[in-house]
N, C-alpha and C positions, 0 to 999 in steps of 0.2 A: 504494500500500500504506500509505503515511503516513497520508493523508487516513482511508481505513478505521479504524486503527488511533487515530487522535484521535477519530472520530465514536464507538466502541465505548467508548472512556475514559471519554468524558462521558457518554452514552447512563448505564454503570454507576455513574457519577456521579449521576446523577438516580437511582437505584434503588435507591444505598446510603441516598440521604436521607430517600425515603419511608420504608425499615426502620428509621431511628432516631426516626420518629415511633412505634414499636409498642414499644421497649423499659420495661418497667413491672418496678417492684418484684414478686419473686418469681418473676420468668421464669427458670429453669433449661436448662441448654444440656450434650449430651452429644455429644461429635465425638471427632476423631482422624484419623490417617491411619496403613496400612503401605505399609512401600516394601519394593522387592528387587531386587536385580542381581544382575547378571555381569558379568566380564570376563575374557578371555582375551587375554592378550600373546603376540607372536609368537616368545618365547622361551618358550611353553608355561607361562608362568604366571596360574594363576587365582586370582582375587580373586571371593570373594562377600560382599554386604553385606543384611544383613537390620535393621530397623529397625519400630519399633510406638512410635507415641507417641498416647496416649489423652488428653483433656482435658476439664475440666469448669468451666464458670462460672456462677456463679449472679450477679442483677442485688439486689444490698443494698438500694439505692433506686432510684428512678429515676434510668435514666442511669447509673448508678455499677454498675459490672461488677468483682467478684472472682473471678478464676479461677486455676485450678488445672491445671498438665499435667507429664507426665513424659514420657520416651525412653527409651528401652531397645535398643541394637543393641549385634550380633553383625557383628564381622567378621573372615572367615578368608581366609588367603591360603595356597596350595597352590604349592610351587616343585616343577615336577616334574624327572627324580624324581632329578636328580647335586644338586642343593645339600641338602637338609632333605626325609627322607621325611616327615615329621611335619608338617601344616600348622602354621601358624601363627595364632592367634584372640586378638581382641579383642575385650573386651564395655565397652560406657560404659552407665554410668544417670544420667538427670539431672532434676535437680525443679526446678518454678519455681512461683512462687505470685503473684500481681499484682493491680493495680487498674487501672482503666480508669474514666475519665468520660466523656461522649460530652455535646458540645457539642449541642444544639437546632439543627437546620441554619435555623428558620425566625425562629428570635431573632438569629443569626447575621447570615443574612441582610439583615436589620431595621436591624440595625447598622452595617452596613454601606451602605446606601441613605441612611442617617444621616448619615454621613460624605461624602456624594458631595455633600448639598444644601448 
């Protein structure tokens, strides 16, 4: 399972490198993910978590990535029904704003081979 699990690392290693040959100024990027659970404890307590976090980056220049993402979750928790009829809810919002440079895997490289001779 090790052996698998090394040869998939590097395999996505080679694959992240050829993508940061394609990053160019003006490239825009729209993702995100939601998530959602349950849980149930065996003292009938339920916990649910709802979660949306949307994000957006745009590439300034080349290589050079500003991006933007928030969160947003809901979480309630239900103690049934001898402690709190009333669930229990927490909400969190959270912004972050960043930059990102993305080294040249093949100058990298280059430099490296530099150093070995």
């Amino acid at each position: 399972m090790k052996t698998v699990a090394v040869f998939a690392f590097v395999c996505l290693s080679f694959l992240e490198i050829q993508a940061q040959d394609q990053i160019k100024q003006g490239v825009c990027s729209l993702g995100g993910s939601i998530y959602y659970s349950s849980k149930t404890t065996i003292w009938d307590e339920n916990e649910e978590s709802f979660i949306v976090s949307p994000n957006l980056t745009y590439f300034i220049t080349d290589q050079t990535e500003l991006f933007f993402s928030c969160l947003y979750s809901v979480t309630t928790l239900r103690i049934y029904p001898y402690y709190r009829p009333q669930p229990l809810c927490k909400k969190d919002i959270a912004l972050s704003l960043g930059l990102r440079y993305y080294f040249p895997a093949g100058r990298m490289l280059h430099l490296l081979d530099q150093a070995d001779s």
